[in-house]
C-alpha positions in Angstrom: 17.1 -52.7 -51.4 20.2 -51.2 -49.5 19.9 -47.8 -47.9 20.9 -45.8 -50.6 18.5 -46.6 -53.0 15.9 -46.1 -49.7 17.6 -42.7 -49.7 17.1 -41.6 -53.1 13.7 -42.7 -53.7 12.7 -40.3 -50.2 14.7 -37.8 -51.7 12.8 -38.2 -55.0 9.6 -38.3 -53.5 10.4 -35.1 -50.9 11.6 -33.0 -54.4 8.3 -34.0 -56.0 6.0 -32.9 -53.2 7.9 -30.1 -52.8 7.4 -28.7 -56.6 3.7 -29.9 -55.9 3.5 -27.9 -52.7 5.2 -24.8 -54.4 2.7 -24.8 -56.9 -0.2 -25.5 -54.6 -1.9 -21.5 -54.6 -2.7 -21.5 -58.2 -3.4 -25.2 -58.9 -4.4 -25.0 -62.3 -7.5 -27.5 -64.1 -5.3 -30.5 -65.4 -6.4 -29.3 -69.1 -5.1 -26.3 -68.5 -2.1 -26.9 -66.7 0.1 -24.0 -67.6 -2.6 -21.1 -67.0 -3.0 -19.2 -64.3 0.7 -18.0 -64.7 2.2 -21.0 -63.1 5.6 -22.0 -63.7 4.8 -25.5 -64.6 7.7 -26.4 -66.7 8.1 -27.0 -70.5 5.3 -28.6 -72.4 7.3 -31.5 -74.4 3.9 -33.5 -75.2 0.1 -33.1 -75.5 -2.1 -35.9 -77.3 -4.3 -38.4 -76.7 -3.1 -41.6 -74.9 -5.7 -44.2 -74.7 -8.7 -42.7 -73.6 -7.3 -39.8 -72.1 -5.8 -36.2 -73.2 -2.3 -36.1 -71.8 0.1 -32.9 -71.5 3.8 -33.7 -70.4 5.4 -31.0 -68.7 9.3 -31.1 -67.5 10.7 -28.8 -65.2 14.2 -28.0 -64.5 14.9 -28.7 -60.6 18.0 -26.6 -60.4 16.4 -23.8 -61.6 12.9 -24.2 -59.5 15.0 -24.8 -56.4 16.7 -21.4 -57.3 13.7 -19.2 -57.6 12.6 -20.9 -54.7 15.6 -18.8 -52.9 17.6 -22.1 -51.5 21.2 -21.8 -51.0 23.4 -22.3 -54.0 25.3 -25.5 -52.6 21.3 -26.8 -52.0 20.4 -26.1 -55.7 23.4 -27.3 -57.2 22.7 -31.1 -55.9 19.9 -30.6 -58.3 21.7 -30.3 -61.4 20.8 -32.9 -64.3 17.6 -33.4 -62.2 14.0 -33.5 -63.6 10.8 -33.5 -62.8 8.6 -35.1 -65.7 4.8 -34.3 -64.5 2.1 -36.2 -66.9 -1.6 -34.3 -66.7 -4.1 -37.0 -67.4 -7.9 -35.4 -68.0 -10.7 -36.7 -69.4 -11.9 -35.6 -72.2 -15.4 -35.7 -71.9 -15.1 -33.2 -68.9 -11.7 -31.6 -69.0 -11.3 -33.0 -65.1 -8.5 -35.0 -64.2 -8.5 -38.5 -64.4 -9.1 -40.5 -61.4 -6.8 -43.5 -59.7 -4.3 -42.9 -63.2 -1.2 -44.7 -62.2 1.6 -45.6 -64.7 5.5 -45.8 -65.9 8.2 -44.4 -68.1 11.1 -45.2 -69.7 13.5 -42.7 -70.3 16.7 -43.0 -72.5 19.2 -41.1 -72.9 21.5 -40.0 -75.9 23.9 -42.1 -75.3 21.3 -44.7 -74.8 23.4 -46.1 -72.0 21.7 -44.2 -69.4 18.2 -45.6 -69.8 15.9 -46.5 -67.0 12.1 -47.3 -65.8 10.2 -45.7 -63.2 6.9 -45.5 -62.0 4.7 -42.0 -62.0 3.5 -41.2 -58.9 0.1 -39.4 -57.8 0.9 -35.9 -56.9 -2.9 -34.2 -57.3 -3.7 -32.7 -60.3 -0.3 -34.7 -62.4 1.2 -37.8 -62.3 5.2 -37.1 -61.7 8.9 -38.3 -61.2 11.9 -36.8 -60.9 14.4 -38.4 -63.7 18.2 -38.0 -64.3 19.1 -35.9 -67.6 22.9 -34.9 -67.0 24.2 -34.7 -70.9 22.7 -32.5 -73.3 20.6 -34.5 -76.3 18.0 -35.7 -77.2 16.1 -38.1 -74.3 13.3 -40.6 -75.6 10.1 -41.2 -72.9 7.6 -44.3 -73.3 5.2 -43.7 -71.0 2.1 -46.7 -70.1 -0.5 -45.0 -68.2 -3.2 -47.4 -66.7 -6.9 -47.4 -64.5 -8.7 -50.3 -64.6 -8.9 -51.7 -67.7 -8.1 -48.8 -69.5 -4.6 -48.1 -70.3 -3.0 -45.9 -73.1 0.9 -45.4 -74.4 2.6 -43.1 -76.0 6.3 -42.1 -76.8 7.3 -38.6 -77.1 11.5 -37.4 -76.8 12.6 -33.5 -75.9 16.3 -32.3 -76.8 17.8 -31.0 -73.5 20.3 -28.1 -74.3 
């Protein structure tokens, strides 16, 4: 790894605990993740994925780190930046899955900018931040694992 990619993947994981800080005084139940008035992001999936319920949420970082009242030069390294939070429950009891890890692909509409990451535990969500620059439509395969269970699904959202 050179220092760079060292750099980007503290800067990714510094943005996510920030947005999961920020929303820290009205967590919401992970089957309910947009209530209490939070701004969680846009729903672009709910379903059943293995034996879980999922809801995908993506929130716009550019625009969270401007309600958050940072300077615009701050906000603006933002821009084309994503954070893609996955809320894993359990059915059964509507409580968040425990020890969920998993991955995504994400491509792009020009199908050139695909990639793979790994979601990361951030309390109540799995999350990472991915790279959306170009308006279109974006495809997500997520694999989400514990144990021996794991489910998979594929969902896409059409960025503006």
């Amino acid at each position: 790894m050179d220092i760079r990619t060292i750099g980007k993947a503290v800067l990714t994981v510094a943005c996510g605990a920030a947005l999961f800080l920020a929303a820290l005084p009205g967590v919401p139940s992970a089957a309910e993740p947009a209530g209490h008035g939070m701004d969680l992001g846009e729903k672009i999936f709910s379903g059943k994925v293995g034996p879980w319920s999922v809801e995908a949420r993506l929130v716009d970082m550019k625009a969270q780190m401007e309600k958050s009242g940072v300077s615009a030069k701050t906000a603006a390294r933002y821009a084309g930046k994503r954070h893609l939070m996955l809320f894993v429950t359990d059915p059964a009891t509507g409580k968040p899955a425990s020890d969920v890890a998993g991955k995504v692909a994400v491509t792009g509409p020009d199908k050139a900018s695909s990639s793979k990451v790994t979601l990361v535990s951030m309390g109540a969500h799995i999350g990472v931040d991915v790279d959306m620059p170009t308006p279109g439509k974006y495809a997500f395969k997520a694999v989400i694992d514990s144990g021996a269970k794991k489910g998979r699904a594929a969902f896409s959202y059409v960025l503006k």
